[in-house]
N, C-alpha and C positions, 0 to 999 in steps of 0.2 A: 260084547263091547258096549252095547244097552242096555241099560237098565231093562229088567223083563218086562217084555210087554207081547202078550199072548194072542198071534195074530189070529183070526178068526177065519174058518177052513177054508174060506174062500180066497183067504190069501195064499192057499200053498198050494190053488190048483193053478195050470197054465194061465200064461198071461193071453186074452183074447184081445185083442187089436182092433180098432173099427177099420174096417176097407180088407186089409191080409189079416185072415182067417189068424193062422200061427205064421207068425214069420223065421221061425227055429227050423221049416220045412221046407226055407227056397235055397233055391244051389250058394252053396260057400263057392266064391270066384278067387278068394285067398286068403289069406294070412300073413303078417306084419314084420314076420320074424325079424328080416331082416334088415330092419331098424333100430337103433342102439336107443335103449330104455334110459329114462332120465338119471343120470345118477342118484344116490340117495342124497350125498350132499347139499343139491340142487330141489330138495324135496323139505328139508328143515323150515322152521319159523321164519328166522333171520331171513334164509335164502328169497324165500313166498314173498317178504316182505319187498326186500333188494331186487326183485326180478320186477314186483309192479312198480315200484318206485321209479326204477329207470327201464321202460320197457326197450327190448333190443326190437332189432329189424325181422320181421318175420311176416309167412304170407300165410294164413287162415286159409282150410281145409274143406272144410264142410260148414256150407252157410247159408244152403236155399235148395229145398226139395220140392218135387213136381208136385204142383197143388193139385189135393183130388178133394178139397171142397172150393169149391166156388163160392164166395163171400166177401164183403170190404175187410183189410186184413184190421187186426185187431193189436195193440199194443200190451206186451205181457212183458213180465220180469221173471227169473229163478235166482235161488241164492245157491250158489256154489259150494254146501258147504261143507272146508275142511276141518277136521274134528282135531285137537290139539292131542293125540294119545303119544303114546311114547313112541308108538309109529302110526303117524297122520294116517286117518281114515277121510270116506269120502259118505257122507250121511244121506240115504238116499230113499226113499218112499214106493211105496206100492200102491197105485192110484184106485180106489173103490171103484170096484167090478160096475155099479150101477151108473156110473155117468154117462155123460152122452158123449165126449171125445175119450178117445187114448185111454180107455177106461181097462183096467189090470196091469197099467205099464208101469214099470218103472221109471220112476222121474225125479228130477231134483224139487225142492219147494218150490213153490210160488205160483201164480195165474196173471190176471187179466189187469191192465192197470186202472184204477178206480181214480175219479176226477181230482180227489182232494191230494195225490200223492204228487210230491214235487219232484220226484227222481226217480229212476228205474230201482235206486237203490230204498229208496221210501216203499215200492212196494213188494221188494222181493223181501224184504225185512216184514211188512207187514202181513204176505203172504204166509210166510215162515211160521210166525209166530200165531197165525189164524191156524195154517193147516195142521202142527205138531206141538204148539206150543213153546215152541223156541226163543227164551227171551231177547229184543234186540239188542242189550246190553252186555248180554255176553258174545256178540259176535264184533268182529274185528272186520269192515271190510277192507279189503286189501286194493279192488278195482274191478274192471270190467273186461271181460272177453266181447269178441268182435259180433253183432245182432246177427239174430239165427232167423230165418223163417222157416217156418212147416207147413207144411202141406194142405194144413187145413187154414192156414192164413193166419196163423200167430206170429206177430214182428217181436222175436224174443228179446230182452239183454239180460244174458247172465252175469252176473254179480258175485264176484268170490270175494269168500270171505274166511276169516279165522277162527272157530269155535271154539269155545271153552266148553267142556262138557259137563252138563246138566244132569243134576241126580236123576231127573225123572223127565219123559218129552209125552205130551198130552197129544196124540194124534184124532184129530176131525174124523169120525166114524162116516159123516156125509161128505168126505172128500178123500181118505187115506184109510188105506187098511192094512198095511202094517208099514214099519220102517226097519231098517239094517244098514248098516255099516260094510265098506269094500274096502282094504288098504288103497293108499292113496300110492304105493309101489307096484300094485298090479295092475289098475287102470294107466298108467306111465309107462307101462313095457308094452309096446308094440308087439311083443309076440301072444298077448291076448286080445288085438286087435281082428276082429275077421271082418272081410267081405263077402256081403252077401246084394243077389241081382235075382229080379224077376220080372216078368211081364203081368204087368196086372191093370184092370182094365184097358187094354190095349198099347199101355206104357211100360218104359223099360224102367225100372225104380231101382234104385241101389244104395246102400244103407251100410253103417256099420255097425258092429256088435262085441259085445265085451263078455259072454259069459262068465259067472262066476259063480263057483260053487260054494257056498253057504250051508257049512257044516251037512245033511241030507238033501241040501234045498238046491236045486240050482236056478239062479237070479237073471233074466237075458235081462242082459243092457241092451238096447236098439233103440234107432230112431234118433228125436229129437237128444233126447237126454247124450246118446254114444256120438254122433256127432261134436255136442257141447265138449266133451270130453276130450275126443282126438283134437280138438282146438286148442285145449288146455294142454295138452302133451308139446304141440307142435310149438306154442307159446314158450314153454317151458326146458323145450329142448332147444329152442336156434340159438 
């Protein structure tokens, strides 16, 4: 679905987590099945647009995880972004192995908010367009899902938006090491929704996760990023 861009090996080993070693390796507590997946109607332009225009009544999922850094939280943006193909994709990033947080995770664009941005939406566009190259003129924002915090003290707002896709996406070597695409129909069906629980430093942690196989590759979604996500389901389904 992208344009080739030849992730470099360190992207195709497991993803290493700061805090839980692999998190692929704590007890699944369930699976979603049996929750009706968005229809695809409900998944078109029009519709994305019609759904933020007039949002319905709905109660947010996942929106604050046990801090395991102790620190003043910090204010950060991601852009949400859905890819306009003939069936919407969801454009998502592999975070370079060498940082100091959430480093090999899977994640949507964006970071930290920097002084001179006037909106969550000023830096998730800015972020975007820093970390892969993403022009902000080709994205359509649509609105805003409900602020996420993580664990490590990120006061999130994701930002969805509408993507036109780009012959080519320039990804930040010092912040991203590779990018992929997931149907925006398989993150919406709650039967690739799992639950997983562990004890980890002496806390109970529980998370969700979206596996997804990527032609050899398989992609965990978890964390911050699968959280964001079942928000967007629950959004999109009430």
């Amino acid at each position: 679905m992208l344009t080739p861009h030849h992730p470099s090996p360190a992207a195709a080993e497991p993803a290493r987590p700061v805090g839980i070693a692999d998190p692929r390796l704590a007890p699944l507590i369930g699976v979603d099945g049996h929750l009706p997946a968005v229809p695809l109607q409900a998944q078109t332009p029009r519709a994305l647009r019609e759904r933020f225009a007039k949002p319905p009544q709905w109660q947010p999922e996942a929106m604050l995880e046990k801090r395991w850094i102790h620190r003043p939280p910090s204010d950060a943006a991601v852009l949400v972004p859905i890819v306009l193909r003939e069936q919407p994709t969801v454009l998502l990033t592999v975070r370079a192995s060498h940082l100091s947080s959430h480093s090999g995770q899977v994640a949507f664009p964006g970071g930290k908010r920097d002084p001179q941005d006037v909106s969550a939406e000023a830096t998730a566009l800015r972020e975007a367009q820093e970390e892969i190259g993403l022009e902000p003129r080709n994205v359509e924002v649509l609105g805003r899902l409900p602020v996420y915090v993580t664990g490590s003290s990120f006061v999130v707002t994701p930002v969805v938006g509408l993507v036109h896709p780009q012959s080519s996406y320039f990804p930040n070597p010092g912040e991203v090491e590779d990018l992929f695409e997931v149907p925006l129909s398989f993150l919406l069906d709650p039967a690739h929704h799992e639950r997983h629980a562990m004890l980890w430093q002496g806390v109970e942690r529980e998370w969700f996760a979206m596996p997804y196989q990527d032609g050899g590759q398989q992609r965990y979604i978890w964390g911050a990023t699968a959280g964001m996500l079942r928000n967007l389901y629950r959004f999109l389904a009430a």
